[in-house]
C-alpha positions in Angstrom: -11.7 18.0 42.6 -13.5 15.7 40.1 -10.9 13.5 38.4 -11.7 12.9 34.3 -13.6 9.3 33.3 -11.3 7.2 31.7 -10.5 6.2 28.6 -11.8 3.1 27.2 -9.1 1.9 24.0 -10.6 -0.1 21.6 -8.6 -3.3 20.9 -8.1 -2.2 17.4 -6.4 1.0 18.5 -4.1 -0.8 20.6 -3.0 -2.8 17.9 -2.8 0.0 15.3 -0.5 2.0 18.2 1.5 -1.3 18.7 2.3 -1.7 15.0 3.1 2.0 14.8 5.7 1.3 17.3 6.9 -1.5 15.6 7.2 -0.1 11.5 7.2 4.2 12.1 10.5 4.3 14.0 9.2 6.4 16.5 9.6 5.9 20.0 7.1 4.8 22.7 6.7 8.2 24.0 6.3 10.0 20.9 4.0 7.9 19.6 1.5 8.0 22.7 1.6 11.9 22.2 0.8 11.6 18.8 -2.1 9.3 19.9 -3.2 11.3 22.8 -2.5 8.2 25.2 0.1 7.7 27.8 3.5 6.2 27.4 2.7 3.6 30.3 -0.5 2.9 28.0 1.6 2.1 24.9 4.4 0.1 26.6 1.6 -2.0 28.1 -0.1 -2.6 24.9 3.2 -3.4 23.1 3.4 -6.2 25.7 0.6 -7.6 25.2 0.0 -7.3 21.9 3.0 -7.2 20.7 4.6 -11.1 21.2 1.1 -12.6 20.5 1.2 -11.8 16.5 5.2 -13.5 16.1 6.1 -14.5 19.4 9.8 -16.1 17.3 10.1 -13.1 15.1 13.4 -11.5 15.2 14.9 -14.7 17.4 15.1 -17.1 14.6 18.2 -18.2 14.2 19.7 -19.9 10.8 20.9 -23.9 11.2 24.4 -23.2 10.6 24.7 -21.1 13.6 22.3 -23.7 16.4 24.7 -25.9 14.5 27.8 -24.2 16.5 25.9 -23.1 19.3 24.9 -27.0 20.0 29.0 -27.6 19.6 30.3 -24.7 22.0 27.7 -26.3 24.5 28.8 -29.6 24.4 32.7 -28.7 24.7 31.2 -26.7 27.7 29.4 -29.4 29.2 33.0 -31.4 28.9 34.9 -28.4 30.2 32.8 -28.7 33.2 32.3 -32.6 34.0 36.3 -32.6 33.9 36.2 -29.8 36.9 34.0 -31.5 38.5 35.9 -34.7 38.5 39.3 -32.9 39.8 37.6 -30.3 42.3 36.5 -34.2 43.3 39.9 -35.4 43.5 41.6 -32.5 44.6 39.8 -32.0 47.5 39.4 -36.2 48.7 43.8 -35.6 49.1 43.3 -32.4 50.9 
């Protein structure tokens, strides 16, 4: 049994599917059977098309908040010296 030639995708209609994705709503799936392509095909395409255009894009974060991030990491960082130093301890009288 012959198997069908494949499908050849023009990069233009990979990004017009991937951008589809990204403003219609729809999900992966229904938009490959809109398109006549394969799920697989559009998941693919979304990776590697999709980070390329805005690869911050919904990660941006304001300066107020990497403000109180950088300050929960440093009391972290002192959390766990101070463990450190009596795990140390504790276990040099042990």
């Amino acid at each position: 049994m012959a198997s069908e030639p494949r499908r050849k995708y023009t990069e233009e209609f990979k990004r017009d599917a991937v951008e589809l994705v990204r403003n219609s709503g729809k999900s992966q799936a229904q938009i490959a059977r809109e398109l006549g392509t394969s799920a697989h095909n559009i998941s693919r395409w979304c990776l590697e098309y999709g980070e390329k255009e805005n690869p911050v894009g919904e990660h941006e974060i304001n300066p107020e908040a990497f403000r109180a991030m950088e300050r929960e990491l440093h009391r972290v960082k002192e959390e766990r010296d101070i463990l450190k130093k009596a795990l140390n301890i504790f276990s040099r009288n042990g």
